[in-house]
C-alpha positions in Angstrom: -61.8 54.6 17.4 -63.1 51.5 18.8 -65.0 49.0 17.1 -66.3 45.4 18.9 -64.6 42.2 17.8 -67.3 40.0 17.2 -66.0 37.1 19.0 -65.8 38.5 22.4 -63.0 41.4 22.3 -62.3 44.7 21.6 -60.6 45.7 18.3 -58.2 49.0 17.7 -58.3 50.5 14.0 -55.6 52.8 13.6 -54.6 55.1 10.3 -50.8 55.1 12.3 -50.6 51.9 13.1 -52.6 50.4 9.1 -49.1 48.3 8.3 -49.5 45.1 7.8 -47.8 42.2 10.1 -45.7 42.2 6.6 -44.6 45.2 6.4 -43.7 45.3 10.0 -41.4 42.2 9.6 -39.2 43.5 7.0 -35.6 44.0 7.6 -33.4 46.7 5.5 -32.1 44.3 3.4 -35.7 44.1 1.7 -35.7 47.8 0.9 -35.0 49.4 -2.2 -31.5 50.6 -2.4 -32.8 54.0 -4.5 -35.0 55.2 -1.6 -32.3 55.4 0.8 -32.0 59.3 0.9 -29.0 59.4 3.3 -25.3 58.4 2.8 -24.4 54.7 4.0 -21.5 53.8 5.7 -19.2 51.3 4.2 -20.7 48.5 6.6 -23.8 49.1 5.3 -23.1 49.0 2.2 -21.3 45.8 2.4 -24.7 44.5 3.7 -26.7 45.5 0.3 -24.0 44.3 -1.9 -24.5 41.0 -0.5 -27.2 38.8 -1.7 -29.4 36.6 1.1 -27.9 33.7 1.7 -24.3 34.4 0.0 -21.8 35.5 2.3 -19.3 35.9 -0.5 -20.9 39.2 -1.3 -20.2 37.7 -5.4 -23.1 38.8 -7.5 -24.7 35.8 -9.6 -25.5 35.8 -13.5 -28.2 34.8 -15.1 -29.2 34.4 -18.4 -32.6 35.3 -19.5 -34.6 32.1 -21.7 -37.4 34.2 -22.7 -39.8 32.0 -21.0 -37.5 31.6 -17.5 -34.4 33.0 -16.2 -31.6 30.5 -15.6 -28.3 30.6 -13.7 -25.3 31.9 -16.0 -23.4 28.8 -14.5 -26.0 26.2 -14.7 -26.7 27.0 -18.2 -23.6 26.8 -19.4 -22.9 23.5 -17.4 -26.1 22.2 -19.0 -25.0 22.9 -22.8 -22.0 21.7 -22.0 -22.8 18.2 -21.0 -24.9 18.4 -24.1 -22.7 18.8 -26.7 -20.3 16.2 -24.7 -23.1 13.1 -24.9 -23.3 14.4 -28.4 -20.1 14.0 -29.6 -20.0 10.8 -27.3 -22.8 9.5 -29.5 -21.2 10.2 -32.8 -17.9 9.2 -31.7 -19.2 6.0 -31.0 -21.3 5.7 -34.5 -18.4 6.5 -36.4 -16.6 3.5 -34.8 -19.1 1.4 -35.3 -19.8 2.5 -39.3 -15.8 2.3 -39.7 -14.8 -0.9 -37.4 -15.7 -4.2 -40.4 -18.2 -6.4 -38.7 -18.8 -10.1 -39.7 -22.8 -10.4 -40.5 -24.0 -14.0 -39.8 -24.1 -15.3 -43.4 -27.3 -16.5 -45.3 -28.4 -20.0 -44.8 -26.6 -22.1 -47.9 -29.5 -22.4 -50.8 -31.1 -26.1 -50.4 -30.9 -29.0 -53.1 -33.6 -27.8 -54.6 -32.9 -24.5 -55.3 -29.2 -25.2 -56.5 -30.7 -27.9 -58.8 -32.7 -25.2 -60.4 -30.0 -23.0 -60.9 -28.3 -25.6 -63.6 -31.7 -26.9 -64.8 -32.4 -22.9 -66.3 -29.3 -23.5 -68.4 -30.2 -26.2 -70.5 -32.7 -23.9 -71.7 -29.6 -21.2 -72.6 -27.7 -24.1 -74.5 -31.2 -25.0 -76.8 -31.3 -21.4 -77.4 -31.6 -21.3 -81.7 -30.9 -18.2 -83.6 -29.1 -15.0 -82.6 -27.3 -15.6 -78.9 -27.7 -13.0 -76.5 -24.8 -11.8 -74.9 -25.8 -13.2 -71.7 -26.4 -16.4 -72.9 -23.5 -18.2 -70.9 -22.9 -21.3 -72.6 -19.1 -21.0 -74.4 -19.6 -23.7 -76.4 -22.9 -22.7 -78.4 -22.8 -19.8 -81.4 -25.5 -18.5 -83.6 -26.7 -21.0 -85.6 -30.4 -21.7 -87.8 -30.1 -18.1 -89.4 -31.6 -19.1 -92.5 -34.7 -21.3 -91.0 -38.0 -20.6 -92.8 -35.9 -18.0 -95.3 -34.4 -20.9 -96.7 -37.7 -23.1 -97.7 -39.1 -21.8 -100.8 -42.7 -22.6 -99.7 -42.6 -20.8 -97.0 -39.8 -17.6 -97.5 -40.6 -16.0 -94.2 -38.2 -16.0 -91.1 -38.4 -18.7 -88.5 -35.6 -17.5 -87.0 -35.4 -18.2 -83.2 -37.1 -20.5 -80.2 -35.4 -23.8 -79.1 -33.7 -27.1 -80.4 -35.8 -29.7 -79.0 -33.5 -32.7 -77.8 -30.0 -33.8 -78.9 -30.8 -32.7 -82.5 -31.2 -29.4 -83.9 -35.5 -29.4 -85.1 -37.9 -27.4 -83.2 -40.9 -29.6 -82.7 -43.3 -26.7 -81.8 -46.3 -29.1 -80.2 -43.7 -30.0 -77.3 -41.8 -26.2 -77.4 -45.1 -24.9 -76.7 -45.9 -27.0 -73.9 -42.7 -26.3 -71.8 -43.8 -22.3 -72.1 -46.7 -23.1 -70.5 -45.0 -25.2 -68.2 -42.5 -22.6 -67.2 -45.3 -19.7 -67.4 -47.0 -21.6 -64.8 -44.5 -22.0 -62.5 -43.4 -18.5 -62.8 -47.0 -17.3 -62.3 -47.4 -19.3 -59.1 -43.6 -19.0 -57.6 -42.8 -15.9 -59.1 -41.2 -14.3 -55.5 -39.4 -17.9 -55.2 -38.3 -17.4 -58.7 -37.2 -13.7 -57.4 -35.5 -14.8 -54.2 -33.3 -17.3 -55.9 -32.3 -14.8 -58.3 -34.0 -16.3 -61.2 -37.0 -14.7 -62.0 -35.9 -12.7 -65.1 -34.1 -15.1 -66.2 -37.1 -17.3 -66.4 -38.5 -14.5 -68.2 -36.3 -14.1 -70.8 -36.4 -18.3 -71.1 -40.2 -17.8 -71.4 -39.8 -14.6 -74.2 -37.5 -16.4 -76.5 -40.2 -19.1 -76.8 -42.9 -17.1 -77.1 -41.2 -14.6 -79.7 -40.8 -17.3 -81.7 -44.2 -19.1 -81.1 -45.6 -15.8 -82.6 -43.7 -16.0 -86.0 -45.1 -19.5 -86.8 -48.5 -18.0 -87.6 -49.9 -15.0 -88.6 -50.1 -12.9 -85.1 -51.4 -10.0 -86.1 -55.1 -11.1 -88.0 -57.7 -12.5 -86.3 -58.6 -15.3 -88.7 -55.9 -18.1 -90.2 -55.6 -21.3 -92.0 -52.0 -22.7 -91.1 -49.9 -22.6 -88.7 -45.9 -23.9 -88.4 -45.6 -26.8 -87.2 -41.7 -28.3 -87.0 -38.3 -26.8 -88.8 -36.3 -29.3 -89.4 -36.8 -33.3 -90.8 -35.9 -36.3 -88.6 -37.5 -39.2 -90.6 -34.5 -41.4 -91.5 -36.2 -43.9 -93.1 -36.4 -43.0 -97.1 -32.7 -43.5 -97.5 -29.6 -41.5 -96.6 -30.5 -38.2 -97.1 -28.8 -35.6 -95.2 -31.3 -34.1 -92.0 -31.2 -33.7 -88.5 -31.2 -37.3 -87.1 -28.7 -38.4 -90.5 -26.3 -36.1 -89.6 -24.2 -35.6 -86.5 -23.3 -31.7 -86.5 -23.3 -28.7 -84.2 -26.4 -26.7 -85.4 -24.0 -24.1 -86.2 -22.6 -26.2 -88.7 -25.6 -26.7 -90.1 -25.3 -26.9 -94.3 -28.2 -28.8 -95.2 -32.0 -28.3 -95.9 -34.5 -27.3 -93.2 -37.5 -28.2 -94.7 -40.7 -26.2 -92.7 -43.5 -28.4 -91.5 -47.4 -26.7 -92.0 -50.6 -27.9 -91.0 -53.8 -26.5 -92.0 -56.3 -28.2 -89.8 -54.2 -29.0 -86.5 -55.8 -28.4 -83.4 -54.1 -30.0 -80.7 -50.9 -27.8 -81.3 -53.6 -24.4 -81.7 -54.7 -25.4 -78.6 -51.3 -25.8 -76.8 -49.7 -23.0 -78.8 -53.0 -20.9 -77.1 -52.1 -22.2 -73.7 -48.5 -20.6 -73.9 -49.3 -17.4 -75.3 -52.2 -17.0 -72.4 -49.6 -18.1 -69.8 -47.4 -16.2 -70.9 -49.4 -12.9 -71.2 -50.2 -13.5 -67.5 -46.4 -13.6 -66.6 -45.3 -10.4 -68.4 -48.9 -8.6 -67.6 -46.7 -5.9 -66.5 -45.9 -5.0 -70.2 -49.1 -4.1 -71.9 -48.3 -4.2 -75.0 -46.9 -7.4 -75.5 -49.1 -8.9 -73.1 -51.8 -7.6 -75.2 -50.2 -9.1 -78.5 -49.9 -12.4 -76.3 -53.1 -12.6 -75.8 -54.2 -11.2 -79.3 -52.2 -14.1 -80.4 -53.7 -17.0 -78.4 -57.4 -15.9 -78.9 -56.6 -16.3 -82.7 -54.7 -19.5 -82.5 -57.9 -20.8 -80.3 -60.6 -20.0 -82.7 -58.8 -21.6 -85.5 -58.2 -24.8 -83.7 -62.1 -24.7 -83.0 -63.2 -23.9 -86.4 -60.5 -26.2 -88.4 -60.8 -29.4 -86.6 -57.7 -32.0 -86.9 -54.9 -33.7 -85.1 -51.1 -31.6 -86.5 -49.8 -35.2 -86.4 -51.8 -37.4 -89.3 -50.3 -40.9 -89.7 -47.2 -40.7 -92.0 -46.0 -37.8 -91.4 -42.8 -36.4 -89.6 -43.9 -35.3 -86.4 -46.3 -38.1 -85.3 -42.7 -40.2 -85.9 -41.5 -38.6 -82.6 -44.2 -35.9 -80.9 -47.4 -38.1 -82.1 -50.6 -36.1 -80.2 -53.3 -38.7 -79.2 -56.1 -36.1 -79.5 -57.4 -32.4 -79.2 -60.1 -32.3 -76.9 -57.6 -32.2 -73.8 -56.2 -28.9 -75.5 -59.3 -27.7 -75.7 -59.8 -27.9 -72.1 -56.6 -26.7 -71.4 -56.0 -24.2 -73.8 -59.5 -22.7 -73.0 -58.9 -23.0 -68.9 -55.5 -20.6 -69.7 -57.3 -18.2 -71.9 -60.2 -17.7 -69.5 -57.2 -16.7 -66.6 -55.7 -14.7 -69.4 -58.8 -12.5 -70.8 -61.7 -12.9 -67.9 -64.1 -14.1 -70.5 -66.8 -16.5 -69.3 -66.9 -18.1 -72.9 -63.6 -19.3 -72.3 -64.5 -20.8 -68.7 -67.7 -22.4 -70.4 -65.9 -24.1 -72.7 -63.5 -25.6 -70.4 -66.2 -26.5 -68.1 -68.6 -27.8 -70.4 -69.2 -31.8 -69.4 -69.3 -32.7 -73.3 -65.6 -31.9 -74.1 -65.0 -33.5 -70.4 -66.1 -36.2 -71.5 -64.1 -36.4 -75.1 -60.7 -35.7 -73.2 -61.4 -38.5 -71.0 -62.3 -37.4 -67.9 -65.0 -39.9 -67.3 -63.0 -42.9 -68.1 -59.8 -44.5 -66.3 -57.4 -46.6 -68.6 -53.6 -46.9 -67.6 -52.7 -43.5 -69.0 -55.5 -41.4 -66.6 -53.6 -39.2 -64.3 -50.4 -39.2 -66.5 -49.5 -35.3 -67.2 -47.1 -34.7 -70.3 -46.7 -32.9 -73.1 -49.3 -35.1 -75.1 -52.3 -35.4 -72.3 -53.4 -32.0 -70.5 -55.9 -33.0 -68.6 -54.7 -34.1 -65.3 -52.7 -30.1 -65.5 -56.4 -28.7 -66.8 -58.4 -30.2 -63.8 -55.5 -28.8 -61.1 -55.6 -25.5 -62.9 -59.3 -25.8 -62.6 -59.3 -26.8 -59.3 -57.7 -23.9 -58.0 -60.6 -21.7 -59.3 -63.1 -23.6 -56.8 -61.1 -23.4 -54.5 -60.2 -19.7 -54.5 -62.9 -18.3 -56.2 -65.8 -20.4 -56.2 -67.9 -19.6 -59.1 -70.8 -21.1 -58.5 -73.6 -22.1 -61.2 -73.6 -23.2 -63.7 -69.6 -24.1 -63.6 -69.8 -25.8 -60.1 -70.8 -29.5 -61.7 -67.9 -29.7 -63.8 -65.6 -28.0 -61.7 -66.2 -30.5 -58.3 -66.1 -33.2 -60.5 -62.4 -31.9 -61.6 -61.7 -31.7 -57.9 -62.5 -35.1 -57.0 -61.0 -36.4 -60.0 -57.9 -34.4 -59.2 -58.0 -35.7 -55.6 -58.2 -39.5 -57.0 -55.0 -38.5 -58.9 -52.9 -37.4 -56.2 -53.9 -40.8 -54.2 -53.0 -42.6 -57.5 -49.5 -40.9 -57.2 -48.7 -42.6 -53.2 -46.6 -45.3 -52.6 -50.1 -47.2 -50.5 -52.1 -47.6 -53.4 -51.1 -49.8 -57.0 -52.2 -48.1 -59.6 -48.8 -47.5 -60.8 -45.3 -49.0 -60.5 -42.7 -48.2 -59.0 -38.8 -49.6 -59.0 -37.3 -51.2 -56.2 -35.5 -47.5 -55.8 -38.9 -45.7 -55.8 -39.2 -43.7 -59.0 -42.7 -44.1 -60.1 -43.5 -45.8 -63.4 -45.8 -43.3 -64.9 -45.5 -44.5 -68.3 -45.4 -48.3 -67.5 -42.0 -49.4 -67.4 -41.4 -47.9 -71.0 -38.4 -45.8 -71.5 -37.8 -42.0 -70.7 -39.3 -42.1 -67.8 -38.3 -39.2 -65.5 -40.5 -36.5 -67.6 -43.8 -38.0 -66.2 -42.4 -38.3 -63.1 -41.4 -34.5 -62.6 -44.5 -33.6 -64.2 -46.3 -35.1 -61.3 -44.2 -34.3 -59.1 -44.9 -30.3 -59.5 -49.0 -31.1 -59.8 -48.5 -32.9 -56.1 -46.3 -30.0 -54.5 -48.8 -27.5 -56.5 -52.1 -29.3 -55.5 -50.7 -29.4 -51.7 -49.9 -25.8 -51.7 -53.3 -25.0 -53.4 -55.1 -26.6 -50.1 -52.6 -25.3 -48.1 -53.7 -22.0 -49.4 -57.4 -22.6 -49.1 -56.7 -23.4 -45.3 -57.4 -27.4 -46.0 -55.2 -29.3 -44.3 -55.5 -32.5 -46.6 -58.0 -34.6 -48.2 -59.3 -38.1 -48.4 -58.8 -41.1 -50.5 -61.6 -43.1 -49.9 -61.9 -43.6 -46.3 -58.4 -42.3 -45.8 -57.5 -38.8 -44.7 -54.0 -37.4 -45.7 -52.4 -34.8 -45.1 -51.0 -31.8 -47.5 -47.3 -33.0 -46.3 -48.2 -36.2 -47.7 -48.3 -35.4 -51.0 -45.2 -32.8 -50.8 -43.5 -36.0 -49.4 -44.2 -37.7 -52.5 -43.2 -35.1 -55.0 -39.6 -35.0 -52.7 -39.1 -38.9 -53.2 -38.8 -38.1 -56.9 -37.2 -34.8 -57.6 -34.4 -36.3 -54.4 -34.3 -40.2 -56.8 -33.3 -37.6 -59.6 -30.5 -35.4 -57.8 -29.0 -38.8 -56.6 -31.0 -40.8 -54.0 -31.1 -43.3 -55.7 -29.5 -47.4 -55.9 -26.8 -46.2 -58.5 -26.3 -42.8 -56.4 -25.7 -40.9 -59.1 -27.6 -37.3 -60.4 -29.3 -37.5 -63.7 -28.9 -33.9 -63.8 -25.9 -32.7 -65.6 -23.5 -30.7 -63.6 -25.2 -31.7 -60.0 -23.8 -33.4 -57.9 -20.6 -35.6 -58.1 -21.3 -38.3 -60.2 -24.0 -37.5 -63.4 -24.2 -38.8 -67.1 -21.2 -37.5 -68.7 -22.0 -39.1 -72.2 -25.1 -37.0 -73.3 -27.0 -38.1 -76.3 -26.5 -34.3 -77.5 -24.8 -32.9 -80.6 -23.5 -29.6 -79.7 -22.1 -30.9 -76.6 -20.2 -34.1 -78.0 -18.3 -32.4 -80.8 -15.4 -29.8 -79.6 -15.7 -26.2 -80.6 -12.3 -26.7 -82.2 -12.6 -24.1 -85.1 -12.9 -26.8 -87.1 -16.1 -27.8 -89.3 -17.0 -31.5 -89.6 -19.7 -32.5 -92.4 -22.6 -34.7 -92.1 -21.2 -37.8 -91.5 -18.2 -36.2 -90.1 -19.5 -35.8 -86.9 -20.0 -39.9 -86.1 -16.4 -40.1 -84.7 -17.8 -38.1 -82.0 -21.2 -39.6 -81.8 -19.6 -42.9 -81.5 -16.4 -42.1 -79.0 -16.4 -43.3 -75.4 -14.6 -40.6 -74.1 -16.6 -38.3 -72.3 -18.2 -34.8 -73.8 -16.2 -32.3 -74.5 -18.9 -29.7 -73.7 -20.5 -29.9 -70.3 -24.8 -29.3 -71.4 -25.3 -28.1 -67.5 -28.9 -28.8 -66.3 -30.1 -31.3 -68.7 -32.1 -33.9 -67.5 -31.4 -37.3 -69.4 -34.5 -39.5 -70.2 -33.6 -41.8 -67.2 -33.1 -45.0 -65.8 -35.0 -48.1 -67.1 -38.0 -50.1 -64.7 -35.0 -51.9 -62.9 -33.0 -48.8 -61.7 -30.6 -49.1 -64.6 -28.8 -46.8 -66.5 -26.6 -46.9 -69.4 -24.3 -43.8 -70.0 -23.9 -44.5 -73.5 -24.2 -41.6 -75.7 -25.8 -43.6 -78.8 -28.9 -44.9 -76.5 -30.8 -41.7 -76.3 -33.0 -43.9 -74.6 -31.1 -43.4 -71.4 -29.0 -39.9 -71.8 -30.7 -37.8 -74.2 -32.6 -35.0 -72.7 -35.8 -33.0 -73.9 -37.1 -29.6 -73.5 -40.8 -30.7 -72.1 -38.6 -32.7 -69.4 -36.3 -30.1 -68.1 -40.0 -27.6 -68.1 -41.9 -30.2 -65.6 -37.8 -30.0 -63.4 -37.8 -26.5 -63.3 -41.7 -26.2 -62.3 -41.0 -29.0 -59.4 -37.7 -27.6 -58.1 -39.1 -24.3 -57.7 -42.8 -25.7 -55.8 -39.8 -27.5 -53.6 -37.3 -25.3 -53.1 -36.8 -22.4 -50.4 -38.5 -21.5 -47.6 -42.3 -23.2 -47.8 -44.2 -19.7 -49.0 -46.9 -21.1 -51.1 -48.5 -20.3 -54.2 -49.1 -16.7 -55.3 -53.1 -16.2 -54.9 -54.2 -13.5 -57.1 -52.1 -12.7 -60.0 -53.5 -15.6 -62.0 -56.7 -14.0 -61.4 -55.7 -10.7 -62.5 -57.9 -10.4 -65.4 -60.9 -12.3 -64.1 -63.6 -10.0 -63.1 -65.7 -10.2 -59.7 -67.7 -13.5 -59.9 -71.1 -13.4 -58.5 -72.8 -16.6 -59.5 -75.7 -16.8 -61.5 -78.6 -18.2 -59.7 -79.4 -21.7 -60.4 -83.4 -21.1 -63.1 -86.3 -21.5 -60.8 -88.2 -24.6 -60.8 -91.3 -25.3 -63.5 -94.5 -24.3 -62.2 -96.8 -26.5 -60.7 -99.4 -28.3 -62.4 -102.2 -30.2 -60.5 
């Protein structure tokens, strides 16, 4: 059969000849070894037992994957290089986990920071009461068991808090101050504290206070008429009568009455006792329960010092002999401020705000003092605390009068604290003369020092590189600069090079104004007058009070270490507060202030709008 190729050519279909081109071109080797019906010779089957290409007639393996089929050989050369890289690997990791390696060591802690570390133990040797085991100073033992047990008037326990100075009273008006101090610092430093291995050691420093603080008054009601005000009687001057400035003793020698100190209508220290107790509730906001009791506490202590106005320190009496308190209004201001941080209620923060009480603290008038931030004016520390809510959270009307006028004032301050303008002194070696050339001067100056390194970081942290003084722009270094010139005149740069700091540095003040530390922990007991031997003695302490800050050098740079001038050497527990708050804003790496936890019980501000105006009338 013949059919025509369509492209010019004849084309042959054949049922004989239907194999394909393929099937014509296969050899025998292709075939299936089954179909071959007749018996092969051996040549032959040599050929079939030999696969293509492999003229060693060897059959190959293979191993069947599932998914492919692999050479036998190649598989097994495959795991085997696996498992050799693999214990290669490990070999090498155990080596290197067994072989000691030497780690580039941590940078050395600065000045600062190792300044701190000693200044935290002066708090450990003021400790009153029952020491804790971790207390760490081998000279002090239990002592003021009996305070407030012992006073007939009073017959409740006043066991506890801290000796203020060199003697063994607790002046609470100061005591309370440093808590807020140190609360402060821990609430803005708190992962400085932490990365100098300090932080609950802070915390315990801050509880002891406070745990005390809370016994002086009734804690638990919400309405009372007293509060304690000093354990312990330092007036001298009605004769020879055995207290704690007539006697030299350790206070765990302690044999003679501790009379307790009340006030019924004492504002100032309600105010400053509130302040701590908010502080604090912020710093340990992590335990509800006392937190809660903190602040429980300080709202009560507020509303008293509101309702039953009065200074704690009337003329006459012992404490305005050494902690006299100028006035209450600057508590108010203060103590509000903390307890509006502390509680989130706008009462509090229109209080603080409110340009009346402004006005009665002194923030509208200058005089030598304005600027000066201790334990007896808060208002310099109230308009920096204040501050930082502008800044941060900007709450608008109807604060926003009050609160820029705090932030201007607080900007004058700072260019009040610079060596290029004369609004205070300074000595030839640079220590600014806060308090006028009078004595004790290095408690003003740390004081300002931490509000300087605070405020800088504050407008660090609101992205504001500086800020003016009149026509004058200055930087945020600026006014760390000046907080370093003080805290470095204190650790030793100074024209006598020597540390007021005890235990820092080589050369400090080894004749402390200090009881516990001048008198041997000998076994032996020596009686009121007993102790003067020691008092007067020019030999050096026999107990090292590590960390104390002595009141300082005089206006000329000079310093007596003379144990009986307590003038020069004795240190104080509002002193070695505003130290630890500078070293800490100084020290480490530059980190700034933590933002938010000061805020942590202030609820979302969204400002009130300002009233709209009258209505016309033609």
């Amino acid at each position: 059969m013949f059919g025509r190729d369509p492209w010019g050519g004849p084309l042959e279909i054949s049922n004989a000849d239907s194999a394909t081109d393929d099937d014509r071109s296969r050899n025998l080797q292709e075939y299936d070894r089954a179909a071959l019906s007749r018996q092969l010779d051996e040549t032959q089957q040599s050929w079939l037992l030999a696969a293509p290409g492999d003229p060693s007639g060897k059959k190959k393996r293979y191993v069947d994957l599932g998914c492919i089929v692999v050479s036998r050989k190649l598989f097994l050369w495959t795991l085997g290089s696996v498992l050799g890289v693999g214990l290669l690997i490990g070999l090498i990791m155990l080596i290197i986990k067994t072989v000691p390696h030497r780690h580039r060591p941590p940078p050395p802690p600065d000045e600062y920071t190792l300044a701190l570390h000693k200044a935290l133990m002066f708090f450990n040797a003021q400790r009153s009461g029952p020491l804790p085991k971790h207390n760490n100073v081998s000279w002090r033992g239990n002592s003021g068991m009996k305070d407030g047990l012992s006073d007939d008037a009073i017959r409740r326990s006043l066991v506890g808090g801290y000796y203020d100075a060199g003697d063994a009273i607790k002046f609470n008006f100061p005591m309370s101050f440093a808590m807020t101090m140190l609360s402060w610092s821990v609430i803005e430093y708190s992962d400085k504290y932490e990365a100098a291995g300090e932080l609950d050691h802070v915390k315990g420093i801050i509880k002891w206070g406070t745990d005390y603080l809370l016994k002086t008054f009734n804690s638990s009601a919400d309405i009372i008429d007293r509060i304690v005000a000093q354990v312990g009687q330092g007036d001298t001057s009605k004769g020879p009568n055995p207290n704690d400035h007539y006697c030299w003793v350790r206070p765990e020698d302690i044999d003679y009455p501790r009379p307790v100190y009340e006030c019924h209508s004492c504002s100032d220290l309600a105010g400053e006792m509130a302040a701590a107790l908010a502080a604090a509730s912020i710093v340990f906001k992590d335990s509800k329960t006392y937190s809660e009791k903190l602040v429980h506490g300080a709202r009560t202590l507020f509303k008293y010092g509101r309702e039953q106005r009065g200074r704690y320190s009337p003329g006459g009496s012992d404490p305005s002999l050494f902690y006299n308190s100028t006035s209450y209004w600057d508590e108010f201001v203060w103590g509000g401020a903390w307890l509006y941080f502390a509680t989130g209620n706008s009462s509090y923060l229109q209080l603080a705000t409110a340009p009346g009480l402004a006005k009665h603290a002194g923030a509208f008038w200058g005089g030598p003092d304005y600027g000066v931030f201790s334990w007896d004016n808060k208002l310099t520390g109230a308009q920096v605390l204040l501050s930082r809510l502008r800044l941060f959270l900007s709450p608008g009307y109807p604060y926003e009068e009050i609160l820029r006028t705090f932030h201007n004032q607080t900007g004058n301050i700072m260019c009040s604290y610079l060596p290029y303008f004369t609004s205070f002194n300074r000595t030839k070696g640079g220590l600014i003369q806060l308090n006028h050339g009078r004595p004790q001067p290095l408690q003003y100056a740390v004081n300002a020092a931490f509000l300087s390194s605070l405020f800088s970081d504050y407008l660090e942290a609101a992205d504001t590189p500086g800020w003016y003084c009149g026509p004058n722009f200055y930087s945020t270094d600026t006014l760390r600069g000046f907080a370093k010139t003080q805290i470095d005149y204190i650790l030793g740069n100074n024209p006598r090079k020597m540390s007021y700091i005890v235990g820092y540095g080589k050369r400090y003040p080894k004749h402390v104004h200090h009881r516990g530390a001048s008198i041997p922990k000998n076994g032996a007991r020596y009686g009121c007058k007993g102790g003067y031997k020691w008092r007067d003695s020019t030999r050096p302490n026999p107990n090292t009070i590590v960390g104390a800050m002595v009141a300082g050098p005089d206006r000329h740079d000079g310093f007596r270490d003379v144990r009986v001038n307590y003038n020069y050497t004795e240190p104080t527990l509002a002193g070695n507060a505003g130290l630890v708050a500078a070293l800490i804003s100084l020290s480490g790496v530059k980190t700034g202030v933590d933002k938010n936890t000061i805020f942590s019980a202030v609820p979302p501000m969204f400002p009130t709008p300002p009233p709209p105006p009258a209505s016309w009338k033609p």
